[in-house]
C-alpha positions in Angstrom: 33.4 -3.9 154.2 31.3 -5.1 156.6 30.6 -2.5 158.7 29.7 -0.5 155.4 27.0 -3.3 153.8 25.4 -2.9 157.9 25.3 1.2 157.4 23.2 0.6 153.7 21.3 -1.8 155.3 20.5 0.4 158.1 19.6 2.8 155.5 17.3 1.0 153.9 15.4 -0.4 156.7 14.9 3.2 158.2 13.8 3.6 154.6 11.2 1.5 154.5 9.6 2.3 157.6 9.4 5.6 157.0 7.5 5.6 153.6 5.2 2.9 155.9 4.9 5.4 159.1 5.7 9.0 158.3 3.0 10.8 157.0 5.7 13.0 154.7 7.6 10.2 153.1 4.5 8.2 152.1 3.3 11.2 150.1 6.2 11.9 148.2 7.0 11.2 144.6 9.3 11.1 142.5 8.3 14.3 141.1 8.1 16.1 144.5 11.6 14.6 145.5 13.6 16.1 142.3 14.0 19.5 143.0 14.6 18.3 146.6 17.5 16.2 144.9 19.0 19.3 142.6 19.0 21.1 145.8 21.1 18.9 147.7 23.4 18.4 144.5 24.3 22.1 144.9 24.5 21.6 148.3 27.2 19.1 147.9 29.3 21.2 145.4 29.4 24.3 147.5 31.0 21.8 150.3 33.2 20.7 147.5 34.4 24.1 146.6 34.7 25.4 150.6 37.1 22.1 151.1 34.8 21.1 154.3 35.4 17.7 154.6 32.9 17.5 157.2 30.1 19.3 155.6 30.8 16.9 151.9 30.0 14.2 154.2 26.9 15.0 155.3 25.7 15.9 152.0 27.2 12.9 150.2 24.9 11.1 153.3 21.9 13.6 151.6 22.2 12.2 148.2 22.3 9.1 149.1 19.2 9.2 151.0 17.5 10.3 148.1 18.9 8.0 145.6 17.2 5.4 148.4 14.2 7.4 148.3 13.9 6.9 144.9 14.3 3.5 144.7 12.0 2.8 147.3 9.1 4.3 145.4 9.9 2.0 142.3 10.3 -1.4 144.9 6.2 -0.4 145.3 5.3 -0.9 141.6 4.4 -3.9 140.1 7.2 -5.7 137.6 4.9 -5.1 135.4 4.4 -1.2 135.9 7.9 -0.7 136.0 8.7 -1.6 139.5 12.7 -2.0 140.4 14.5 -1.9 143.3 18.0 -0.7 144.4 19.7 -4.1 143.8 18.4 -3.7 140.5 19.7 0.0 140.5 23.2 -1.3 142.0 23.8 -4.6 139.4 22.9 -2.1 136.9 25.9 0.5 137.3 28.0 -2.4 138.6 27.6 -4.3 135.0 27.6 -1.0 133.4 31.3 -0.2 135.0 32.6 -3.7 134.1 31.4 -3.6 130.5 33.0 -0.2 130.3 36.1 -1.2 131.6 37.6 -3.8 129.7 40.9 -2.6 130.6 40.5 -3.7 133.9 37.9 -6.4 133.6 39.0 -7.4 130.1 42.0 -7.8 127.6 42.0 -4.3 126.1 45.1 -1.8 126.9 44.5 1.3 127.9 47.4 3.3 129.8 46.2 6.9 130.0 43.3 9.0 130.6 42.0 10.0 127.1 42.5 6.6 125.9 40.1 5.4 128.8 37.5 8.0 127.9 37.8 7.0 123.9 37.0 3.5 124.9 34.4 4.8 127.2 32.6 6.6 124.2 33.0 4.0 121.8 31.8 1.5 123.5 28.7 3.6 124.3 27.9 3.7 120.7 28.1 0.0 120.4 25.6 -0.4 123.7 22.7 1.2 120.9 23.1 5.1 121.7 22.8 7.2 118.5 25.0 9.7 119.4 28.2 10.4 121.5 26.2 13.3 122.4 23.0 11.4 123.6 24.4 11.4 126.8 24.7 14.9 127.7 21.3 15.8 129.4 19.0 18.6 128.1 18.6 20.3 131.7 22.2 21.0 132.6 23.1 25.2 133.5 24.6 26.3 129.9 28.4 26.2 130.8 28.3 22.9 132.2 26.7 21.7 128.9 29.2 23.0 127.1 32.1 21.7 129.0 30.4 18.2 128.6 29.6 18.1 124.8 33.1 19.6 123.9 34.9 16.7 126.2 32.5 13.9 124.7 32.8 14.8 121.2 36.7 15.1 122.0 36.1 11.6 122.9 36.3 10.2 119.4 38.8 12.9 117.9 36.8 15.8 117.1 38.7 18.2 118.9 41.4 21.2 117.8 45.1 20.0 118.1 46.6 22.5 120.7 45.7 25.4 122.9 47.1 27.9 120.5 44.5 26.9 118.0 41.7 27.1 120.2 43.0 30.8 121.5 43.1 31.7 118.1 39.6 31.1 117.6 38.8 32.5 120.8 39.8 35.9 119.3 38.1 35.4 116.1 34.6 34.6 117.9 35.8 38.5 120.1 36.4 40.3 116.6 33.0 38.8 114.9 31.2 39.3 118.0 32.5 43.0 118.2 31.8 43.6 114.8 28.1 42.3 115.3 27.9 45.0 118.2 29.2 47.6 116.2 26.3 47.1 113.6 23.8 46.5 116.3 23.1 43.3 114.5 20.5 40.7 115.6 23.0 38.2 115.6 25.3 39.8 118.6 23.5 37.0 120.7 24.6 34.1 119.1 28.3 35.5 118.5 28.5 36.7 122.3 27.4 32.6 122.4 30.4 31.7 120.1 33.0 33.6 122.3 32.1 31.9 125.8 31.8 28.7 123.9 35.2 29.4 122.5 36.3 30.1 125.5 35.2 27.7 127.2 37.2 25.1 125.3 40.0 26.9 126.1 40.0 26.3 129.5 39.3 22.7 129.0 42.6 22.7 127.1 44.5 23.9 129.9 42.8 22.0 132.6 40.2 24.3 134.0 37.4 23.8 134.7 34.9 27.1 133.7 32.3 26.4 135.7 34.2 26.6 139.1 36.4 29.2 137.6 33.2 31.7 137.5 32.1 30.4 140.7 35.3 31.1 142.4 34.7 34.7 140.9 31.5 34.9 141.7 32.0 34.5 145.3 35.4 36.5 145.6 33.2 39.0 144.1 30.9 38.4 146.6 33.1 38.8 149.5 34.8 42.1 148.1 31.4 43.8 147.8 30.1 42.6 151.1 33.3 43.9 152.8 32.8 47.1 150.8 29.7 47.7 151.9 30.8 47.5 155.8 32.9 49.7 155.4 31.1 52.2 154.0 28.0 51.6 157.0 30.7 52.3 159.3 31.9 55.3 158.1 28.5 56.5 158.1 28.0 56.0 161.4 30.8 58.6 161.6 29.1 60.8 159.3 30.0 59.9 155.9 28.2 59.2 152.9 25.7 56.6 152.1 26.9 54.6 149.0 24.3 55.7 147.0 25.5 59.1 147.4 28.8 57.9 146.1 30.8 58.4 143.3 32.1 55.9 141.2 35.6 56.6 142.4 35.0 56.8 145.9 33.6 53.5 146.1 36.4 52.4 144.0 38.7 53.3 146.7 36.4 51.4 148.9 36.5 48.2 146.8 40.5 48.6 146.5 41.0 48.3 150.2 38.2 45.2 150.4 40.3 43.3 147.9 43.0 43.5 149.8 41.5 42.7 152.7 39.3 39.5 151.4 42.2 38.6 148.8 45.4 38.7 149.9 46.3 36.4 146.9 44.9 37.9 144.4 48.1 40.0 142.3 46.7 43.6 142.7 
């Protein structure tokens, strides 16, 4: 422990003299740092999603840094402007994690997960917030939003009873959204909405989680296509067509043989 309370500290001094010293750090605000901070939060997921160990330590090292950063900035303010400082920062989500745990810390029973999280939500609402949703912020990518306000409000109840329920709404949201096509209807938007939110809950019913599901996709997809396109650069080189003077079919036979080459899990 420590050696861990001297590598903060360490932190924090180097902190402090570079927002005195460095000409970059004493310009920066809060403002300028935030989409410096989003960056480095999708930096630290795409390490997640690689598995490198190595890498999700040097970006956990990143967001820390910034969560410093920040800190720092308020420590310059007066009390009376708002000023804080990390120990205010840390006793804040310590307290916060004892309150919410009561039981650990306290004399309530809680055995499994969701029992944990309905605590969680409750007691949220008894800390002043209006709504279980309150806590869902407004600037999160669509899917994740989704994800999060289906497994708060699950939170105190409101949720479907099995999977098979959920499916079966899943292919009601398809048929309405099909039929709004059909018609060429204004409101094909908001059904094509419905489905992904359907399905979306879905997944969280069986454990996955969308939002890495697409990614995974995404970048399979990726590495298929890049591989494709190889392929077909070499084969120019012996004289063969470029792929924009491809058919459909021929560069299907092209994407067959990358899939099995960048896939080999993947049932064909």
């Amino acid at each position: 422990m420590e050696e861990k309370l001297a590598a903060f500290e360490r932190l924090l001094k180097i902190m402090t003299e570079l927002r005195e010293k460095c000409p970059w750090d004493r310009k920066q605000t809060m403002d300028s740092l935030r989409h410096l901070s989003i960056e480095e939060t999708y930096e630290l997921s795409e390490a997640i999603l690689d598995g490198d160990w190595n890498e999700i330590r040097k970006e956990t090292g990143d967001l820390l840094l910034h969560m410093v950063f920040y800190a720092q900035i308020a420590s310059e303010k007066a009390e009376a402007q708002g000023g804080w400082d990390i120990a205010d920062s840390l006793h804040g989500i310590c307290d916060k994690l004892v309150d919410r745990h009561p039981h650990i810390y306290g004399d309530v029973k809680a055995d499994d997960e969701e029992t944990v999280k309905a605590n969680w939500e409750q007691l949220k609402l008894k800390e002043g917030n209006k709504s279980v949703l309150e806590g869902v912020p407004k600037g999160l990518p669509s899917m994740v939003k989704a994800y999060r306000i289906q497994d708060k409000v699950r939170g105190v109840g409101f949720d479907w009873e099995n999977a098979d329920q959920v499916w079966d709404k899943v292919e009601e949201e398809i048929e309405e959204f099909k039929a709004e096509i059909e018609t060429e209807s204004d409101r094909a938007t908001d059904e094509l909405g419905d489905v992904f939110f359907a399905l979306i809950n879905y997944a969280r019913f069986k454990g996955i989680n969308p939002d890495e599901a697409l990614e995974r996709t995404n970048r399979r997809f990726q590495a298929r296509f890049q591989h494709m396109e190889q392929a077909i650069q070499e084969r120019m080189a012996d004289g063969g067509k470029p792929m924009s003077d491809m058919t459909l079919a021929e560069m299907d036979a092209f994407w067959n043989k990358a899939k099995r080459a960048t896939d080999t899990t993947v049932h064909e």
